[in-house]
C-alpha positions as CSV (number, residue, x, y, z in Angstrom):
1,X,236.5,68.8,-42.2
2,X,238.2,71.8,-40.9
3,X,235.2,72.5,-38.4
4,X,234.4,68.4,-37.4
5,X,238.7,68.5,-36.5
6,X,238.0,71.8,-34.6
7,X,235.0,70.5,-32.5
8,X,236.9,67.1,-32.0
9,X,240.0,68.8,-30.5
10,X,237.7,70.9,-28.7
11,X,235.8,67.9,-27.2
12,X,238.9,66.3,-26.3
13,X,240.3,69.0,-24.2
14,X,237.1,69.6,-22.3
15,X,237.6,65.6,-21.5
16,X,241.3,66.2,-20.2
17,X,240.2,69.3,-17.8
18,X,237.3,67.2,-16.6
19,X,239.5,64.4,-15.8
20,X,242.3,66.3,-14.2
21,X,239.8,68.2,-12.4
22,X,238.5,64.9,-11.4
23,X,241.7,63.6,-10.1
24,X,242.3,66.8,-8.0
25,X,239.0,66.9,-6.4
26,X,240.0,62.7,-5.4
27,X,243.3,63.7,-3.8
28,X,242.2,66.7,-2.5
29,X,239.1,64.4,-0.8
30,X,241.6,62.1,0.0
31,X,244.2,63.9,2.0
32,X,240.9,65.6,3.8
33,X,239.6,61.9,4.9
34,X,243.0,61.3,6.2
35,X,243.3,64.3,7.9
36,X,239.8,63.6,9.8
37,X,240.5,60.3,10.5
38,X,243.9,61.2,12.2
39,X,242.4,63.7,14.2
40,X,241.3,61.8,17.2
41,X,244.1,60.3,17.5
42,X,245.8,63.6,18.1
43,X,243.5,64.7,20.2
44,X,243.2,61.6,22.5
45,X,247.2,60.9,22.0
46,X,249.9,60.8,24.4
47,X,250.1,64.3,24.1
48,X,246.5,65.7,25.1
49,X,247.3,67.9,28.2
50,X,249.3,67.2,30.9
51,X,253.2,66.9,31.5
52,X,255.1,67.2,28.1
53,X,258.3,65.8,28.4
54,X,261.1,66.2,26.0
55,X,262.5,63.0,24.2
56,X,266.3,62.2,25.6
57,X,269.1,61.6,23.0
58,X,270.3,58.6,25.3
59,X,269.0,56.1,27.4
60,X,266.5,53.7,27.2
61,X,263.7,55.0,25.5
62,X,261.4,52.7,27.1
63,X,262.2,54.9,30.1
64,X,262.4,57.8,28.3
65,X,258.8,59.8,29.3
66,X,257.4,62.2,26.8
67,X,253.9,62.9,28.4
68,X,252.3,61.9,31.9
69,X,248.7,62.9,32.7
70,X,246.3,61.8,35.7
71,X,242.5,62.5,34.6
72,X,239.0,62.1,36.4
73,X,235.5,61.1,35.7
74,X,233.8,61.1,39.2
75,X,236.2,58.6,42.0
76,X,237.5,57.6,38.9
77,X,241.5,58.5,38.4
78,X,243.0,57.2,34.9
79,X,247.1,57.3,35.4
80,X,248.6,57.7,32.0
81,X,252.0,57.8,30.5
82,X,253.8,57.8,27.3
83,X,257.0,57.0,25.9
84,X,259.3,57.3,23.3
85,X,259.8,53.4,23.1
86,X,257.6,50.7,24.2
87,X,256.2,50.5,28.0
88,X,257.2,46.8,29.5
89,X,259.1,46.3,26.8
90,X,262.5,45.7,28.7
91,X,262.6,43.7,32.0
92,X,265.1,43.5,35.0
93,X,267.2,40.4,34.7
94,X,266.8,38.5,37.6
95,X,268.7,38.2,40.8
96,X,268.1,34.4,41.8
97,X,266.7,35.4,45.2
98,X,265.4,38.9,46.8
99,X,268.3,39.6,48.2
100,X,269.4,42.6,45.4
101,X,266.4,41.3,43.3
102,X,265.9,44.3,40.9
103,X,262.6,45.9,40.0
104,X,261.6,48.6,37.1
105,X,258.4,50.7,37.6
106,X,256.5,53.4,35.6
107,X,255.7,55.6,38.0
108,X,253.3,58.9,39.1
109,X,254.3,60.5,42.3
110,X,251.4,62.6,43.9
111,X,250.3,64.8,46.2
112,X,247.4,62.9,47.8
113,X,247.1,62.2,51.3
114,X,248.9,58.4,52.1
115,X,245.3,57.9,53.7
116,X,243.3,58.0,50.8
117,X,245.1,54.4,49.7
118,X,244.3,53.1,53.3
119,X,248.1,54.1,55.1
120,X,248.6,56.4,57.9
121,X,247.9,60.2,57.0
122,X,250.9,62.2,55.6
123,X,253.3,59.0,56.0
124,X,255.1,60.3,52.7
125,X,254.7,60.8,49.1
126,X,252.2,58.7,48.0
127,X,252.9,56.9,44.3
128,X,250.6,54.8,42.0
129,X,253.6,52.3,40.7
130,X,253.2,49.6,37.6
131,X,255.9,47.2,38.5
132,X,257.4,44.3,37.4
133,X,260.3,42.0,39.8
134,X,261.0,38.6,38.2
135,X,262.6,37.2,41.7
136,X,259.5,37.9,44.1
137,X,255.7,37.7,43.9
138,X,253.9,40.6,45.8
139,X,250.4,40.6,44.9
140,X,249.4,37.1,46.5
141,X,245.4,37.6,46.2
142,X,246.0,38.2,42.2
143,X,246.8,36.1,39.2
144,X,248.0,38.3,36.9
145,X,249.5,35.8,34.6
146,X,247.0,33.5,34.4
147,X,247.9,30.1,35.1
148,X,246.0,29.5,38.2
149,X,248.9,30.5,40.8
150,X,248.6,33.5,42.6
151,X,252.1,33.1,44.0
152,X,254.6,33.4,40.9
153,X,253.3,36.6,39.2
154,X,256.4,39.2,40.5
155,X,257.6,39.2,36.7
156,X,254.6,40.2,35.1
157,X,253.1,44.1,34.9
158,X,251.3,45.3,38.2
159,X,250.1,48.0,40.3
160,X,251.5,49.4,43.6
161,X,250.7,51.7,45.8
162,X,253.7,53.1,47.4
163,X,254.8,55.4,49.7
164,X,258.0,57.1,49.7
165,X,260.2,59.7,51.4
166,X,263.9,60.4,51.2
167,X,266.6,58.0,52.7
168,X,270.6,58.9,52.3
169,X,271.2,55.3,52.7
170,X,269.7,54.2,49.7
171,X,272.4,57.2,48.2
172,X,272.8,61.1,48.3
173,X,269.3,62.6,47.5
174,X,267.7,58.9,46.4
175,X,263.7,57.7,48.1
176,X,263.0,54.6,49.6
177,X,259.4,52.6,50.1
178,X,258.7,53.7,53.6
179,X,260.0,50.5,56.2
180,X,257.7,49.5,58.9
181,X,259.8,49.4,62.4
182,X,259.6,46.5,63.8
183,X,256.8,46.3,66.8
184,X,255.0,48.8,65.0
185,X,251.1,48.6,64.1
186,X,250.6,51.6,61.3
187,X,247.0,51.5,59.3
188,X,247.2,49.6,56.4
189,X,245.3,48.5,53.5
190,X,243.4,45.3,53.3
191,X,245.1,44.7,49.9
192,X,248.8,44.7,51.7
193,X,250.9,42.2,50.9
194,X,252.8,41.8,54.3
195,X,255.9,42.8,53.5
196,X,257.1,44.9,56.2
197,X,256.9,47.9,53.9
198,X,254.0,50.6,53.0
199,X,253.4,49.0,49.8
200,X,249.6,47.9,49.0
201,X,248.9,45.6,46.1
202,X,245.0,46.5,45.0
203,X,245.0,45.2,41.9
204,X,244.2,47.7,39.6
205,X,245.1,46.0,36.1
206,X,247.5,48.0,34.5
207,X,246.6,48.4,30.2
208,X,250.1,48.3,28.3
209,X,249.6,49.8,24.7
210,X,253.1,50.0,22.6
211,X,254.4,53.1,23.7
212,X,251.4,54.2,26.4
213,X,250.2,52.6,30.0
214,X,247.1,53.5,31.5
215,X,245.8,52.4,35.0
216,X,242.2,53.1,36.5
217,X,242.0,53.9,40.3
218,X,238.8,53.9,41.7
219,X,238.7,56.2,44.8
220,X,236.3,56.1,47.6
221,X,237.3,59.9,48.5
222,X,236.6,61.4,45.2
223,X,237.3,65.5,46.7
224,X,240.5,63.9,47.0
225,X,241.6,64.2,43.8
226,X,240.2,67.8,43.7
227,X,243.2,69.9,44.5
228,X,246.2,67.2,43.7
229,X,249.2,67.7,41.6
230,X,250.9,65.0,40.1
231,X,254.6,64.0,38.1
232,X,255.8,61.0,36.2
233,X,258.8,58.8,36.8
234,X,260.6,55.8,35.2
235,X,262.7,54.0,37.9
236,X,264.8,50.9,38.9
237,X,264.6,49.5,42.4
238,X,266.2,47.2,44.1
239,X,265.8,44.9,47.2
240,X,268.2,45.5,50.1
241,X,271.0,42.7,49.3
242,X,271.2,42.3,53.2
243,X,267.2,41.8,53.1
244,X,266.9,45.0,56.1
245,X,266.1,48.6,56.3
246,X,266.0,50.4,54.0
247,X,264.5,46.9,52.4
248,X,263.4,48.7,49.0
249,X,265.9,51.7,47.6
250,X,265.2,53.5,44.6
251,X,268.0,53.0,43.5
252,X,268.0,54.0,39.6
253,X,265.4,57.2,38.5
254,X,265.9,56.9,34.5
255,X,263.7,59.9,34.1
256,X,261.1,62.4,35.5
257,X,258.2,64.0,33.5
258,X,258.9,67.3,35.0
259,X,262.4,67.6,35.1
260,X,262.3,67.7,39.1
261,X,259.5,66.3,40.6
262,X,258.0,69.1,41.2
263,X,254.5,67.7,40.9
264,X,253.2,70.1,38.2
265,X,250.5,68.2,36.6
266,X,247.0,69.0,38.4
267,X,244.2,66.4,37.9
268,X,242.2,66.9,34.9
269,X,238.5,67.9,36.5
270,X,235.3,65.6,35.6
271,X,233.8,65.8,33.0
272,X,230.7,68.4,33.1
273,X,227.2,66.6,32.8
274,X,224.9,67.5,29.9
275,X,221.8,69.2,31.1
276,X,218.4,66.5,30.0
């Protein structure tokens, strides 16, 4: 009896160790599968390469950049940013007309010539914008809402190109979307809108993802994009309340990937191909 007891106890044991053994081996498999399956998230994240930006105690956080990037495949440019709250999420209130009708805009301020969006060459910094302006439609060949009218889309997400340059009546040190005098003829871009501004509407649909926004640019000049720089800026504009030069101030940055607009970030190169 002694012996059967001995084996028993012996048998018993063995089960335990095999069993907690067990268990380890599921957690430790477990925390492993976890661990893979987070890792593309990491690396294709907000914070994969280009402009890391410190989160702000105060402010809006929907403003508040923590990573800006501009990468390539080709002609292709995808504009990204990433916040610590959620892109779109809040939205000027309106003014009731354009006169002092506020705007808010993610944008990337580059170094690319104004040309290469159809403008005048070197007619100031040139800036991919994704806007929103409840009191005035600006894109009139697009729908972006939906609902069959091209004409009342101001307050929902859209693309700009912009061009700006510095403009003490706006305020000490503030930018300005370049005016077009009056009598003048500058090269535009077919998209323009006609407001008497070098602003271009192309269309590019903007792709608002919680706390990211991502806009592809198709290029025709692809060597372009080979030697620019790049920054990222959360902004608030506003219309000219007396509806004249300077018509469109920025008139509120909220923040600035870099710190200064310095244009650090450089254009992630294409992709290499894959020999056959």
């Amino acid at each position: 009896m002694a012996i059967q007891h001995s084996n028993t106890s012996q048998t018993r044991s063995s089960t335990a160790r095999g069993r907690s053994a067990r268990h380890s081996n599921y957690v430790l498999a477990s925390a492993i599968t976890m661990a893979l399956a987070a890792l593309p998230a990491a690396a294709h994240g907000p914070n994969a390469g280009g402009i890391q930006s410190a989160k702000t105690a105060d402010g809006n956080p929907d403003f508040d950049i923590i990573h800006a990037k501009v990468s390539r495949q080709d002609n292709v440019a995808t504009f990204h940013m990433g916040v610590a709250g959620d892109v779109g999420n809040t939205l000027p209130t309106p003014a009731g007309e354009l006169a002092g009708a506020p705007a808010y805009a993610y944008v990337w301020p580059t170094s690319i010539d104004s040309y290469e969006a159809g403008f005048e060459h070197d007619a100031g910094i040139l800036a991919l914008a994704v806007a929103t302006h409840p009191d005035f439609d600006d894109t009139p060949l697009f729908d972006e809402n939906g609902d069959k009218d091209t004409g009342n889309d101001g307050g929902t997400w859209h693309t700009h190109w912009v061009v700006l340059k510095p403009d003490e009546r706006c305020g000490e040190g503030a930018l300005t979307v370049v005016d077009i005098p009056k009598d003048t003829t500058p090269r535009l871009p077919k998209t323009w809108p006609g407001l008497p501004i070098l602003l271009d509407s192309p269309g590019w649909e903007p792709v608002i993802a919680g706390d990211t926004v991502e806009v592809k640019v198709a290029f025709d000049n692809a060597t372009a994009l080979d030697t620019a720089s790049y920054d990222g800026v959360t902004a608030g504009l506003m219309v000219n309340k007396n509806i004249h030069a300077p018509l469109f101030c920025v008139s509120n940055v909220l923040d600035v990937a870099s710190g200064d607009l310095s244009l650090p970030g450089k254009i992630t190169p294409p992709k290499a191909m894959k020999s056959q």
